[in-house]
C-alpha positions, 0 to 999 in steps of 0.5 A, spaced: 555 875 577 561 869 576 566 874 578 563 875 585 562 868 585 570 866 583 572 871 588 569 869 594 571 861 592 577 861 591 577 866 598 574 861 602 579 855 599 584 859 600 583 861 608 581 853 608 588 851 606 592 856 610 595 852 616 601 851 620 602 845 617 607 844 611 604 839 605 610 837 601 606 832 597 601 836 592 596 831 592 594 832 598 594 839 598 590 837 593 585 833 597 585 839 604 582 844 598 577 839 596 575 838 603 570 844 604 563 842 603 559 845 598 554 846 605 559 850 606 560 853 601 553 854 600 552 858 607 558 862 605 553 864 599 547 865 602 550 870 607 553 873 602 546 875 598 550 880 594 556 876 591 551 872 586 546 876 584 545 878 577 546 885 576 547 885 569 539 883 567 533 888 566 527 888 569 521 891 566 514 893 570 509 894 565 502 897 568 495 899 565 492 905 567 485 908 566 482 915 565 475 917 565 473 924 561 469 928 566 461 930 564 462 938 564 467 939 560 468 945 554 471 941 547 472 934 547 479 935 546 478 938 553 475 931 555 481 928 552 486 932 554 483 930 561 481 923 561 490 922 559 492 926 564 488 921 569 489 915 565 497 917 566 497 918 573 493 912 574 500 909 571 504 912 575 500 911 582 500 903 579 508 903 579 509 906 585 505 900 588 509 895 584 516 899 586 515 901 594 508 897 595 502 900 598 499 902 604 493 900 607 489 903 612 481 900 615 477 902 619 470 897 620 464 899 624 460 894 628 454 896 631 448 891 633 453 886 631 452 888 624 457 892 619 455 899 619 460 902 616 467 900 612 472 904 610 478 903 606 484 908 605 491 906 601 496 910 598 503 910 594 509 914 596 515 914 592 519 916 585 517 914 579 522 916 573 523 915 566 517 911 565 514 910 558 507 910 555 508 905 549 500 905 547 494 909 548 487 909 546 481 913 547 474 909 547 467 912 549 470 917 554 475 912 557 483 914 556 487 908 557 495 907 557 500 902 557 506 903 562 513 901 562 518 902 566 525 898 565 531 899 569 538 895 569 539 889 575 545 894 578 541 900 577 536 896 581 539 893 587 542 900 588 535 903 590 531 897 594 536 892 596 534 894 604 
């Protein structure tokens, strides 16, 4: 992070001093590199995005996904089996929707001046990897499991940074 930020200063100091003008005393040298403005250099950052941003910190996405057993079912260990892998998925459609967002389409209709019907679809695409289930319990046929998904800052800036 500092590298980056070093490295592009002292480009910009450089470039500022550079003139066809030889300094012979070096305080004044001195005082034409102190005279580029922290506006400047601010702007120069700000279209640089990349050349401070922290990549070395980890970021982690925890969701909480929750599954029902189905009525019908052969065994409870059937039952249980089922309502872990719904409560999984629903973990993994949550990161999705952290990650890459979610996509929403509605349909209303109006008759009379009334709402008649009202019609909501959203939907995930994207890869989920390596996520962790770090809890999981099973209660009066509800499933529930506790996701984590960590990932470096570098690791991150490679997927979405668009």
């Amino acid at each position: 992070m500092h590298k980056g930020i070093v490295a592009l200063l002292a480009s910009i100091v450089f470039l500022a001093g550079c003139s066809s003008k030889q300094v012979e005393n070096p305080d004044q040298q001195r005082d034409n590199v102190q005279k580029i403005s922290r506006a400047e250099a601010k702007r120069v950052l700000e279209e640089q995005k990349l050349a401070y941003m922290d990549t070395g910190a980890e970021k982690t996405f925890v969701v909480y996904g929750e599954g029902i057993a189905p009525q019908h079912t052969i065994s409870p260990a059937q039952a249980m089996a089922l309502a872990k892998r719904a409560a999984i998925a629903d973990g993994y459609r949550q990161l999705g929707e952290k990650l890459y967002g979610a996509k929403i389409n509605s349909t209303d209709t109006v008759k009379d001046a009334a709402l008649k019907d009202s019609r909501i679809v959203s939907s995930v695409n994207g890869v989920v990897k390596d996520a962790a289930v770090t809890d999981a319990t099973f209660k009066d046929g509800l499933y529930s499991v506790r996701m984590e998904l960590t990932m470096s800052g570098r690791r991150w800036i490679e997927i979405f940074s668009y």
